[in-house]
MILO-857694 format. One line per field, with one value per residue (C-alpha): residue in three letters; x, y, z. Coordinates in steps of 0.001 Angstrom, whole numbers, plus 500000, padded with zeros to 6 digits. Each point is the difference from the previous one (the first is absolute). Example, Ala and Ser with C-alpha at 12.3 -4.5 7.8 and 13.67 -1.06 7.14 Angstrom:
BEGIN
aa	ALA  SER $
c1	512300  501370 $
c2	495500  503440 $
c3	507800  499340 $
end
This chain:
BEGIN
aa	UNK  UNK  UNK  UNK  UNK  UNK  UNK  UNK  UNK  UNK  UNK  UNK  UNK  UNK  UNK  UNK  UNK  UNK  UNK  UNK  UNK  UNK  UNK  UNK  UNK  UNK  UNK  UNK  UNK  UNK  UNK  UNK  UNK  UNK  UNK  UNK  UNK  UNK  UNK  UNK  UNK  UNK  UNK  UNK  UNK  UNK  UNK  UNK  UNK  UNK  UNK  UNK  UNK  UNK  UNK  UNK  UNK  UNK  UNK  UNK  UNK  UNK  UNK  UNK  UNK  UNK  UNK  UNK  UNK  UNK  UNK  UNK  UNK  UNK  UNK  UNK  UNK  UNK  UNK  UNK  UNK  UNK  UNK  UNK  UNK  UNK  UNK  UNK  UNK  UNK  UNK  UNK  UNK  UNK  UNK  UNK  UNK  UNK  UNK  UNK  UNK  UNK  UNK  UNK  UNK  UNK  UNK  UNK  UNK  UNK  UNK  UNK  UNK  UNK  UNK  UNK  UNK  UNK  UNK  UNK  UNK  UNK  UNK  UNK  UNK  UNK  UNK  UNK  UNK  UNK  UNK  UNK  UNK  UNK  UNK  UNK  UNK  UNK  UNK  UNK  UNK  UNK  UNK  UNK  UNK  UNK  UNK  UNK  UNK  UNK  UNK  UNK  UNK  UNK  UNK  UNK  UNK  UNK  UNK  UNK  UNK  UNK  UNK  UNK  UNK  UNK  UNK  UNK  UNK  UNK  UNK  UNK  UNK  UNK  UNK  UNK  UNK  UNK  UNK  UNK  UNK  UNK  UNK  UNK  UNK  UNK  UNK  UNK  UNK  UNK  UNK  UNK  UNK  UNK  UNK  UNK  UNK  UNK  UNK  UNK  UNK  UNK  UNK  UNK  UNK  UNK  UNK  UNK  UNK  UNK  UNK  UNK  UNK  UNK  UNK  UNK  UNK  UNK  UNK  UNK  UNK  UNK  UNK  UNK  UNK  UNK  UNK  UNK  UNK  UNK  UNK  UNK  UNK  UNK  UNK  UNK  UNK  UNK  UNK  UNK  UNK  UNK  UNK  UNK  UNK  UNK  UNK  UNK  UNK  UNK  UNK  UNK  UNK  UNK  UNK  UNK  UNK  UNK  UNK  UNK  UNK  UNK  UNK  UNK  UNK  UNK  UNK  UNK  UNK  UNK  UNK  UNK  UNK  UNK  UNK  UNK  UNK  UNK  UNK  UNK  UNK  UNK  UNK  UNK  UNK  UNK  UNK  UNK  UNK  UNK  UNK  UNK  UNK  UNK  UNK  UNK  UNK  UNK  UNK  UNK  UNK  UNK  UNK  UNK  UNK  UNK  UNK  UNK  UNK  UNK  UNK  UNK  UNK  UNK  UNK  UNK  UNK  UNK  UNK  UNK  UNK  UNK  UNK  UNK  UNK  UNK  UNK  UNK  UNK  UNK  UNK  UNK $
c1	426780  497403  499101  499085  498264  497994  499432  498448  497908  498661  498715  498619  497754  496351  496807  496359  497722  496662  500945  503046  503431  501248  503849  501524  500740  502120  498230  497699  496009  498700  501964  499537  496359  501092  502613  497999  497953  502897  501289  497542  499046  503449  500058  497145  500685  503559  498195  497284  502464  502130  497076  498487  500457  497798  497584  499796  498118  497325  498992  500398  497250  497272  501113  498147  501806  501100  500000  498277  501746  497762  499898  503705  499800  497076  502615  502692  498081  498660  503280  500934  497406  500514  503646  498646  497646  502404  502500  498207  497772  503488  499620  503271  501420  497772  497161  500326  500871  496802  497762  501219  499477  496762  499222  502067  498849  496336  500557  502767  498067  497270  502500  501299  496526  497945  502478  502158  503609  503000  499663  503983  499270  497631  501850  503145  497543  498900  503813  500628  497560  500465  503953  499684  497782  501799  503887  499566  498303  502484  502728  498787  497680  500851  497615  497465  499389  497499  501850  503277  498474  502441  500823  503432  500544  501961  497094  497870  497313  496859  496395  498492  503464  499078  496712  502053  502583  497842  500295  496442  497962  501645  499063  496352  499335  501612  497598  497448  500078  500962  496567  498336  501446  498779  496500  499521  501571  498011  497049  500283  500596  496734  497924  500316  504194  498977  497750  502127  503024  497999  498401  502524  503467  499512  503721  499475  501614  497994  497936  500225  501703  497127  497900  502483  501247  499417  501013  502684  501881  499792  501761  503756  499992  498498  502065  502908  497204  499006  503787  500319  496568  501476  502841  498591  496986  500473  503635  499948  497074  500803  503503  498380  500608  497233  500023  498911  496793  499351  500413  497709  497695  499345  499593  497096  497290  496782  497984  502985  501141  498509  498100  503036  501858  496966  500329  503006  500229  497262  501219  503642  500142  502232  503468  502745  500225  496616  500491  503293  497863  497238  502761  501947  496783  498700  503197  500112  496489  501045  503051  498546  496894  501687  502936  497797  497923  502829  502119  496596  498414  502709  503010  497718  498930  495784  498862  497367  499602  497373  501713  502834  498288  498025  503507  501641  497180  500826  502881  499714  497352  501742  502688  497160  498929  503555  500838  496891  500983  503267  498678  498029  502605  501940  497524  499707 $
c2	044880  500459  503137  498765  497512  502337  502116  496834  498818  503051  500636  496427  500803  500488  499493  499339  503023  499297  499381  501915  498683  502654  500216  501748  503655  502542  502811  500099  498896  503605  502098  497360  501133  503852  499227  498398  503439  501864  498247  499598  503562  501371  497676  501399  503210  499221  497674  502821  502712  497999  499634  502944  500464  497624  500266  503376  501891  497333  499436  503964  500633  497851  500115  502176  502803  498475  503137  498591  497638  497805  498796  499492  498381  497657  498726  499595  498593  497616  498871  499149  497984  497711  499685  499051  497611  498172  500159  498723  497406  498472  500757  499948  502069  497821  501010  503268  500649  497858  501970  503114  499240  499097  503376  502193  499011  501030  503776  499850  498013  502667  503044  498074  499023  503039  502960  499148  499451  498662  496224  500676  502076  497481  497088  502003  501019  496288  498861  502453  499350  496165  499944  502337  497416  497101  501258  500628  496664  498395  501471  499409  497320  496396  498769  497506  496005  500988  502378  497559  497285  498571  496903  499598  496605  502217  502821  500299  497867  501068  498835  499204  500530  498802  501823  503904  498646  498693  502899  498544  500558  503558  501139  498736  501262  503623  499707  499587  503013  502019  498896  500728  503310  500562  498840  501891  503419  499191  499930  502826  502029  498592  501050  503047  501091  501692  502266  500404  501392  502918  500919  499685  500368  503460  500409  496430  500358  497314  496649  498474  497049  499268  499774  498077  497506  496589  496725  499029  503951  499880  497009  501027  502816  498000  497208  501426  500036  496294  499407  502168  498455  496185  501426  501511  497688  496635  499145  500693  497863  497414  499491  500249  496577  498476  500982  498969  502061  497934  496721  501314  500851  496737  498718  502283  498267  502054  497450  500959  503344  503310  502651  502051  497297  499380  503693  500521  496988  501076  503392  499428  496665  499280  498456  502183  500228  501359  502280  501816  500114  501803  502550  501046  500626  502187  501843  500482  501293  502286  501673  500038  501747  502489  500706  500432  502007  502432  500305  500346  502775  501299  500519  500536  503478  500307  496375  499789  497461  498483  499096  498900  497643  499199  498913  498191  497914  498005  498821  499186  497757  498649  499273  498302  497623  499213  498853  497759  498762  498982  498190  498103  498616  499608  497673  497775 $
c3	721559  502632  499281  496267  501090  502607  496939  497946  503162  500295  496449  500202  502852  498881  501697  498506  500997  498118  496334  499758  500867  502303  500453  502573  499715  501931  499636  503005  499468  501090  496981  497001  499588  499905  498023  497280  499981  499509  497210  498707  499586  498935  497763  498318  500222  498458  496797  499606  500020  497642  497482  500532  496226  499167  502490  501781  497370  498554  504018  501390  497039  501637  503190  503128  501638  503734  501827  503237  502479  500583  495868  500164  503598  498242  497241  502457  502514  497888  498294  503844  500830  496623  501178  503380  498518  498246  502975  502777  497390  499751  496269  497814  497355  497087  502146  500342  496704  498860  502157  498870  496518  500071  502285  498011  496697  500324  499656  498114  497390  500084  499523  496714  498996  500662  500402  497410  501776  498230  500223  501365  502897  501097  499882  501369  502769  500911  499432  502600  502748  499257  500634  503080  501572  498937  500457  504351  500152  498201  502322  503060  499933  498031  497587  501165  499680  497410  498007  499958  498378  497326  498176  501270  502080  502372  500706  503180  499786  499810  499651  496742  498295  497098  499508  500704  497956  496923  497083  498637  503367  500866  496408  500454  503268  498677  496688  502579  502033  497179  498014  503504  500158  495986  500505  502779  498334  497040  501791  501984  496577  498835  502746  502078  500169  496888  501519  503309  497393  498623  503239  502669  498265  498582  498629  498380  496294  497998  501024  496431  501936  501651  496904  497614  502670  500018  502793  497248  499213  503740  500842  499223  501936  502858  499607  502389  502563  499588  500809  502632  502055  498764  502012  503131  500476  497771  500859  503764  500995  497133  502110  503605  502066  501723  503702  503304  499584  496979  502201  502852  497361  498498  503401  500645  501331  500263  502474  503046  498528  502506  498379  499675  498057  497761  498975  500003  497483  497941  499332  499668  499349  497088  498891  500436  496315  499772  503041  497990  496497  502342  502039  496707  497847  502833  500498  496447  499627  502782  498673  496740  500735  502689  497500  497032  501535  501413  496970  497636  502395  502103  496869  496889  499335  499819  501015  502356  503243  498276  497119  501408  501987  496842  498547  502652  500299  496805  501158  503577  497999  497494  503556  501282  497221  499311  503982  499489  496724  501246  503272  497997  497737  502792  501672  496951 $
end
């Protein structure tokens, strides 16, 4: 009978680290981060090898040759360090999965759009590198305050419940980025990504897209995205409690506070809310722009630095303008 209860006890035991509800695990701190790598990666190989029918041929005929070690070290490399990001950002399997989205789908969406892949091998691809981010997470790490947000009188309770919970206001804010995300696409086809096709994709296959788009053909296809940045920026710092920053804060008096203070407060001087809305929106204009940019110029057979900088630039903008738009609806 003890032992049962032990058993219960022990599965019961949970501490707060951040916004994640951490539970106790056996497997020892120092492997749990490996391990997530590993799975994560033979995973991927398993799920690509499995639909390698659908997928292998459309992406080996636009992909680049990898015949040096540092390319392949690049892509590895820099599949690590958005494990590690997530990891040690305490992010959770939603996350992760979010973020990866929204940095996997850039090139992907150009190899449909401009090099004429099956619409299957793309999605198949993002599936893929979505669930292999997502699945360790979900293993190993719990989900976190913000992500277990539910209507249920016997749930966790979290901050600004009902606002996570409230179908209306996720759907908005999701319409929102993904109109962000359109405009700013749009845009970029009506000034100079044109251009930056011909000249520095030389393999490219057509850029009729880019002439025949408008903000409203673009918005389904960036409508995953709009849910994906509700998820990673919106929800998290919607469901973040005040803290005892925030207190001090309000306290601040600048007639008694020391130079250091006084800058200190004018340069980082926000609600904690704010603060999260600020950290995800520039890790995800990070990973977006350092993943676009691999995958376009490092993977894709006869694109040019220039041009892939040229096209990861939309999107760590359109990142940037939708972290903004949501900390301002998230100060009304």
């Amino acid at each position: 009978m003890s032992s049962a209860t032990d058993k219960v006890m022990e599965k019961a035991i949970a501490v707060v680290k951040g916004d994640a509800v951490v539970r106790s695990s056996k497997i020892p701190s120092l492997l749990r981060f490996p391990l997530v790598v590993v799975i994560s990666t033979v995973l991927s190989a398993f799920l690509y090898s499995f639909t390698a029918d659908y997928t292998a041929a459309d992406l080996a005929g636009v992909s680049r040759r990898l015949d040096s070690w540092w390319e392949v070290g690049t892509l590895v490399a820099f599949r690590t360090f958005e494990l590690g990001l997530g990891w040690f950002g305490n992010y959770d399997g939603y996350d992760l999965a979010s973020l990866t989205l929204l940095s996997h789908g850039p090139p992907l969406y150009l190899l449909a759009t401009f090099y004429e892949v099956k619409p299957v091998a793309v999605i198949l691809s993002l599936v893929i590198d979505s669930l292999t981010a997502y699945i360790p997470f979900r293993l190993l790490r719990p989900l976190s305050l913000a992500h277990s947000a539910s209507t249920s009188p016997n749930s966790v309770k979290v901050p600004n419940n009902d606002i996570i919970t409230s179908t209306s206001i996720q759907a908005y804010t999701s319409i929102l980025a993904a109109s962000i995300y359109s405009v700013v696409l749009y845009t970029a086809y009506s000034s100079y990504l044109p251009v930056y096709l011909v000249t520095y994709f030389f393999d490219i296959k057509t850029i009729a897209a880019a002439h025949t788009a408008t903000p409203i053909t673009l918005f389904p296809v960036n409508l995953l995205l709009g849910l994906a940045a509700k998820s990673f920026i919106f929800t998290p710092a919607t469901a973040s409690a005040p803290s005892v920053a925030d207190a001090k804060l309000a306290a601040f008096n600048p007639a008694t506070a020391t130079f250091p203070e006084t800058l200190r407060y004018n340069l980082w001087g926000y609600q904690t809310r704010t603060k999260v809305t600020i950290k995800r929106t520039a890790t995800l204009m990070l990973i977006v722009g350092m993943n676009t940019f691999v995958q376009t110029f490092v993977t894709i057979e006869g694109v040019e630095a220039v041009g892939a900088i040229a096209y990861s630039g939309i999107w760590v903008i359109g990142a940037a303008i939708t972290g903004a738009a949501f900390g301002l609806v998230g100060a009304v």
